[in-house]
C-alpha positions in Angstrom: 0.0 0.0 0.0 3.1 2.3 1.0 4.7 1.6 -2.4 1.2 2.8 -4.2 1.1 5.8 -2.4 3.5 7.7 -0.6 5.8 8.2 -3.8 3.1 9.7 -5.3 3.7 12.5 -2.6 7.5 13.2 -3.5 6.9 16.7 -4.6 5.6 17.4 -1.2 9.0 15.9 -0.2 12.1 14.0 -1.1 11.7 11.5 1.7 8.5 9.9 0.3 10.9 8.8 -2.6 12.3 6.2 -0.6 9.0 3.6 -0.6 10.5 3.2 -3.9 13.4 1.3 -2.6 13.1 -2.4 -1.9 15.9 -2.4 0.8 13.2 0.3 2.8 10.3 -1.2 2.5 11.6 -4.8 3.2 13.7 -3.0 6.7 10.2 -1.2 7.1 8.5 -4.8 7.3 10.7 -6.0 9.3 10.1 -3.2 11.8 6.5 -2.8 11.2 6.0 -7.1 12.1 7.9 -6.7 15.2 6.7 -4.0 16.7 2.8 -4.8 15.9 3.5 -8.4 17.2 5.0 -6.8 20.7 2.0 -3.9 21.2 -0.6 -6.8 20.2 1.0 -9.9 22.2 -0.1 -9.3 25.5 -3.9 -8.2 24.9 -3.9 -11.2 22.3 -2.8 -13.7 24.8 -5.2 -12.2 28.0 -8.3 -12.6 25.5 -6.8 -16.3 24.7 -7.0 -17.5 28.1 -10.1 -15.2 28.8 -12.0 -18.0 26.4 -10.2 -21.0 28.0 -7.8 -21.2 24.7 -4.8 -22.8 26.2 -2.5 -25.2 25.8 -2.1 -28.3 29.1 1.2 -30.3 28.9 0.4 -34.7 28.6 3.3 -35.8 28.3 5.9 -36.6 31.3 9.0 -34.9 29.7 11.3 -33.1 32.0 10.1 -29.4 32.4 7.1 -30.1 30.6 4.5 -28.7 33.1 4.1 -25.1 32.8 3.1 -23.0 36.0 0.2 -21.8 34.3 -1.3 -22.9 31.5 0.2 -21.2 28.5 -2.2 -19.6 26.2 -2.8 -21.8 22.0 -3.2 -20.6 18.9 -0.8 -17.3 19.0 0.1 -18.5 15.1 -3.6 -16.3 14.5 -2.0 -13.6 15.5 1.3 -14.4 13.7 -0.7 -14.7 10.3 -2.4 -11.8 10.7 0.2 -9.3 11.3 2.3 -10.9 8.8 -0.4 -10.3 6.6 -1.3 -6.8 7.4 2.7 -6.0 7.1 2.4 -7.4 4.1 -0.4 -5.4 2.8 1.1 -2.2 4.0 4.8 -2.4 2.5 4.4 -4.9 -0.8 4.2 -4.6 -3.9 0.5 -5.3 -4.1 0.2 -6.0 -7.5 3.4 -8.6 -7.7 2.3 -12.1 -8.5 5.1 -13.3 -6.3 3.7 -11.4 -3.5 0.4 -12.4 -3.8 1.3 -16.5 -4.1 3.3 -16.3 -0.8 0.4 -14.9 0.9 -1.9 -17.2 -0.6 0.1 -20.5 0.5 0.6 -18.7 4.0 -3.3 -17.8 4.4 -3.9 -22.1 3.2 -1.7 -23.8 5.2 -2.7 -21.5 8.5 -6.1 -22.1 7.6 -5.3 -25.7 7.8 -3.4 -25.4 11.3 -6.4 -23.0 12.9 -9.3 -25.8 11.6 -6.7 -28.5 13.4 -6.5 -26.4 16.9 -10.0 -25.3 17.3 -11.2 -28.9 17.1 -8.4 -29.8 19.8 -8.2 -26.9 21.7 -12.2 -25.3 21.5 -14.0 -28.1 20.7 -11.9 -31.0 22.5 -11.4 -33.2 20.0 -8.3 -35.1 20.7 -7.1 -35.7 18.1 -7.9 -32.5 16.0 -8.3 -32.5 12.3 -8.1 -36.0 10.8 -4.3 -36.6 9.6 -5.4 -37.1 5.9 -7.0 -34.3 5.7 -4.5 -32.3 6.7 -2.3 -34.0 3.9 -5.2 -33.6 1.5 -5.3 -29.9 2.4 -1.4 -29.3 2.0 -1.1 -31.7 -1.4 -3.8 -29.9 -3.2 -2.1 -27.0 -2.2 1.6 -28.0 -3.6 -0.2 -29.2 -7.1 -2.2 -25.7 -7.2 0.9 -23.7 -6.9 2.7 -25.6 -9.5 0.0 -25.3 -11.6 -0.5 -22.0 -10.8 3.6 -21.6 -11.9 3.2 -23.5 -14.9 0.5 -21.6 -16.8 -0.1 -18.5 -15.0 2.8 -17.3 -12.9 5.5 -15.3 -13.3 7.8 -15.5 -15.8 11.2 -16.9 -15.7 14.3 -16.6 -18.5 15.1 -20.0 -17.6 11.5 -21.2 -17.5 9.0 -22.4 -15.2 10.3 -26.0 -14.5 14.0 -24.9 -13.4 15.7 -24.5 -10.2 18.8 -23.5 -9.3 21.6 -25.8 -8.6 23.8 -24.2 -5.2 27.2 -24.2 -5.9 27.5 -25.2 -9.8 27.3 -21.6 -11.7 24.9 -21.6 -14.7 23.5 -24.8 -14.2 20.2 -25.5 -13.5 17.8 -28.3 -12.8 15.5 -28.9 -15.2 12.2 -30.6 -14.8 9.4 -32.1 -17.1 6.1 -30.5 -16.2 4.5 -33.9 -14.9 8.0 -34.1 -12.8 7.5 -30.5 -11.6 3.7 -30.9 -10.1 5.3 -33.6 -7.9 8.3 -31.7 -7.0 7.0 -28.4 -5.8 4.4 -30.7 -3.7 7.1 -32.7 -1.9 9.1 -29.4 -1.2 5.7 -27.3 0.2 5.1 -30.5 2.2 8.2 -31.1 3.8 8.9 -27.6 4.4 5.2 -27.8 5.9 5.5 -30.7 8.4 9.2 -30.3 9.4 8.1 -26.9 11.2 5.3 -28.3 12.5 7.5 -31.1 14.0 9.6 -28.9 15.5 7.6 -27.1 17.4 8.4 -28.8 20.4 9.9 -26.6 22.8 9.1 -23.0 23.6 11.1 -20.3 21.1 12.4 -23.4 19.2 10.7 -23.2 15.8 10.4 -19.6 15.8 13.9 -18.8 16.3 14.8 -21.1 13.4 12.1 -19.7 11.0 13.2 -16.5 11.4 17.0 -17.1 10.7 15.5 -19.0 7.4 13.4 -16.0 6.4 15.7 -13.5 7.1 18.3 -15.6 5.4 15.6 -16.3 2.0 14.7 -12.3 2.2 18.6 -12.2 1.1 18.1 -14.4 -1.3 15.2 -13.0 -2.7 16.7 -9.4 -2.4 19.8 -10.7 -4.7 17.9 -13.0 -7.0 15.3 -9.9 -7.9 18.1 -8.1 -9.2 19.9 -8.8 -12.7 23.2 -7.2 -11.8 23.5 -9.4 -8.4 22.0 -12.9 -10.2 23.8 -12.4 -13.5 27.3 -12.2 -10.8 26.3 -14.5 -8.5 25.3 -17.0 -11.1 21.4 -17.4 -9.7 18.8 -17.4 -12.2 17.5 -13.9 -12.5 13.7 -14.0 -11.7 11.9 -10.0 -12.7 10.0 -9.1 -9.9 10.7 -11.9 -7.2 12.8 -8.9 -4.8 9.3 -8.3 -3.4 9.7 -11.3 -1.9 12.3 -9.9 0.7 9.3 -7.6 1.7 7.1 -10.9 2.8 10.5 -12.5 4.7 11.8 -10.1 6.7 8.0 -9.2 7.6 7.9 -12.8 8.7 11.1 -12.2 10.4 10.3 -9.6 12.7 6.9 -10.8 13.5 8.2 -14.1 14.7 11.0 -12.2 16.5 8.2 -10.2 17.9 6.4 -13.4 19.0 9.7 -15.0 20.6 8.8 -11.8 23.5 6.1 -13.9 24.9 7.3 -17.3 23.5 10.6 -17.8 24.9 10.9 -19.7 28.0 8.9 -20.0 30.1 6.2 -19.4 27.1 3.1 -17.4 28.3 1.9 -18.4 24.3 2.6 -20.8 22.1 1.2 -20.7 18.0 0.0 -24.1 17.9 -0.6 -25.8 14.4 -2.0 -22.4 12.6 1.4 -20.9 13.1 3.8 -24.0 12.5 1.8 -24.4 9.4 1.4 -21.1 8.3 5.4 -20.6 8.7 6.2 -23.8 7.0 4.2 -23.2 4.3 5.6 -19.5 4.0 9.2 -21.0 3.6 8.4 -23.5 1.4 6.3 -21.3 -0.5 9.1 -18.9 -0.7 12.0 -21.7 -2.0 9.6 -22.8 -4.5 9.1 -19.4 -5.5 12.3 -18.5 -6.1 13.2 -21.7 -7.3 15.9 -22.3 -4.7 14.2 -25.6 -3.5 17.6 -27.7 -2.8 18.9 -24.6 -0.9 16.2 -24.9 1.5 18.1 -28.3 2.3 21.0 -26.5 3.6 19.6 -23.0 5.2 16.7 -25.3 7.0 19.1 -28.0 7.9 17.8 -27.9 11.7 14.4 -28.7 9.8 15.9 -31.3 7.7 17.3 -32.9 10.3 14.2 -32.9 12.7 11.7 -34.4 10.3 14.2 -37.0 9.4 14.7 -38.4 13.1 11.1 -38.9 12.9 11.1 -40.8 9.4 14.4 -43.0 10.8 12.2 -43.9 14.1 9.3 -44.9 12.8 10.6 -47.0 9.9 13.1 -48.5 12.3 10.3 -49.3 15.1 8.3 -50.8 12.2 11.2 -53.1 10.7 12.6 -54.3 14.1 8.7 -55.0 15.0 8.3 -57.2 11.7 11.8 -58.8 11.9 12.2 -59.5 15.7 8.6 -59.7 16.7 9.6 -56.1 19.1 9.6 -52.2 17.8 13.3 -51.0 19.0 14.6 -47.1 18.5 17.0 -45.1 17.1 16.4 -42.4 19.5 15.0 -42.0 23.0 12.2 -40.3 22.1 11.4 -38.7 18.3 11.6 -35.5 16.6 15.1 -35.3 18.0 14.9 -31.9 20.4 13.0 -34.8 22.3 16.0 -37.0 22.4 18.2 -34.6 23.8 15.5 -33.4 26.7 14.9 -37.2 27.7 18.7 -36.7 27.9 19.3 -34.6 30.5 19.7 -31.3 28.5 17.5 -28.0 29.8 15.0 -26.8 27.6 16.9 -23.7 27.0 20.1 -25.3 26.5 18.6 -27.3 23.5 17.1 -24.5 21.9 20.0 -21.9 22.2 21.9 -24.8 20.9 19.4 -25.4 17.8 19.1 -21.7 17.0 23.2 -21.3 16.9 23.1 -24.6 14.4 20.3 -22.8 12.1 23.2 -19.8 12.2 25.2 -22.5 10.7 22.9 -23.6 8.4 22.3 -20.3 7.0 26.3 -19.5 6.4 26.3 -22.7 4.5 23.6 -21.2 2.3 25.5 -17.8 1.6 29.0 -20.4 1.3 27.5 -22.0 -1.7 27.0 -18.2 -3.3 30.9 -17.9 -2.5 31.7 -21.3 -3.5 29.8 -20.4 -7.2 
């Protein structure tokens, strides 16, 4: 909305020129998500447990039992500021833009159907597991779709995606071959956030050092000076991105205020899914799907201590007549509290390996 209007008012003066510039609108996101997030936290999460929304600890993990209950759904109001910063700094008219919203808007209204029937309506259980994979496929095939014969434009066309480290090389993918991969990567992206949130500040940390890390990205790949000397496929128009990352960024940094430990709000399945979709939606987007392998390692790595567990309780059941384990307990922030570790220690520790991750993505610009 800025970028449709306040130019218009540089004759008044000079200053309204700079909602021109990507670099102030995506810093003025960034601001505008975090500061919203901190006025709006603590009336948000008094009218949560004024209605009985909250969140009760079952399971018998150390330092699991809160003081006081600690107050569900906060990912509503993650989604909405996100959305509203959005609105106000964006390009509203970029299709790259609009899609990121779209798959954030889904998956969160995926994750809010899943904790009202668990947290309002006490259902145990929530949303039925396939239909939260229904939701989230049809969502993968309609973007692809949607990038096949409607989106955006790309030199390289719509079925490539950057290789990291090789320069001018690129993936290239038949259209049938596409559809699945872009549904894989939205999924995965999807349900390894949503595994990880686990511990209080865990998956929020991480999702903002992704987002702030693909608002880079985006940022350089928007640009045909930095893409053509950086060797990333130059995609017109995909810099507005950057706006819709760093406004995640600061929101969730806003929301890690009353989220760090000990939480007083956690953002439940509409915020895990919401995020996950965002960065998936984003990598796809920007066709940097195999870099979201690297700068979401902490993901990676979560969703596949899950994947090793149960196929290795499954096979040990079938082949010695007993389930055995990889790890004490699965996804692996899990393992290491059943170890001994403190809830902070683990996610401190998780958040500095996600730095990691995210150096590893700018190396492979380097390494190019």
């Amino acid at each position: 909305m800025f970028y449709h209007l306040l130019p218009r008012l540089e004759d008044i003066h000079i200053v309204f020129n700079l909602f021109n510039y990507l670099t102030v609108r995506s810093a003025g996101a960034m601001a505008t998500g975090l500061i919203l997030t901190l006025i709006l936290g603590r009336p948000a999460i008094a009218w949560l447990k004024r209605r009985g929304i909250v969140d009760v600890p079952r399971n018998g993990l150390a330092e699991a039992a809160a003081r006081e209950p600690k107050a569900n759904m906060g990912g509503v109001l993650i989604v909405a500021v996100v959305t509203l910063t959005t609105l106000l700094w964006a390009e509203l008219t970029n299709h790259y833009t609009l899609a990121a919203l779209v798959v954030m808007l889904w998956m969160g209204g995926i994750g809010f159907l899943d904790d009202y029937l668990k947290v309002v309506r006490g259902t145990p259980r929530g949303l039925v597991q396939a239909y939260k994979w229904a939701g989230s496929v049809i969502l993968g095939l309609g973007l692809a779709l949607y990038l096949l014969y409607w989106g955006p434009s790309s030199p390289a066309g719509p079925t490539t995606t950057n290789l990291p480290i090789f320069d001018e090389w690129v993936l290239v993918l038949a259209p049938w071959a596409y559809l699945l991969w872009v549904t894989v990567v939205l999924n995965g992206a999807t349900h390894s956030v949503n595994m990880t949130d686990g511990l209080d500040g865990l998956a929020p940390g991480l999702v903002a050092i992704a987002m702030g890390t693909f608002g880079v990205f985006a940022y350089v790949i928007g640009r045909v000076d930095t893409s053509a000397y950086l060797g990333l496929l130059y995609l017109p128009d995909a810099g507005e991105l950057a706006v819709f990352a760093f406004a995640i960024t600061g929101t969730v940094l806003g929301f890690l205020w009353f989220n760090a430990q000990p939480a007083r709000v956690i953002m439940g399945d509409t915020g895990s899914l919401a995020l996950g979709g965002a960065m998936g939606g984003t990598a796809v987007l920007l066709k940097a799907e195999l870099l979201l392998l690297a700068v979401g390692g902490v993901f990676v790595a979560e969703a596949a201590s899950v994947i090793i567990q149960t196929r290795y309780f499954k096979y040990t059941k079938r082949r010695f007549g007993e389930g055995r384990r990889v790890f004490r307990c699965a996804p692996i922030h899990h393992h290491f509290q059943m170890l001994g570790w403190r809830n902070e220690q683990i996610v401190v520790r998780f958040w500095i390996l996600g730095i990691l991750c995210a150096m590893v993505g700018f190396a492979t610009l380097k390494l190019r």
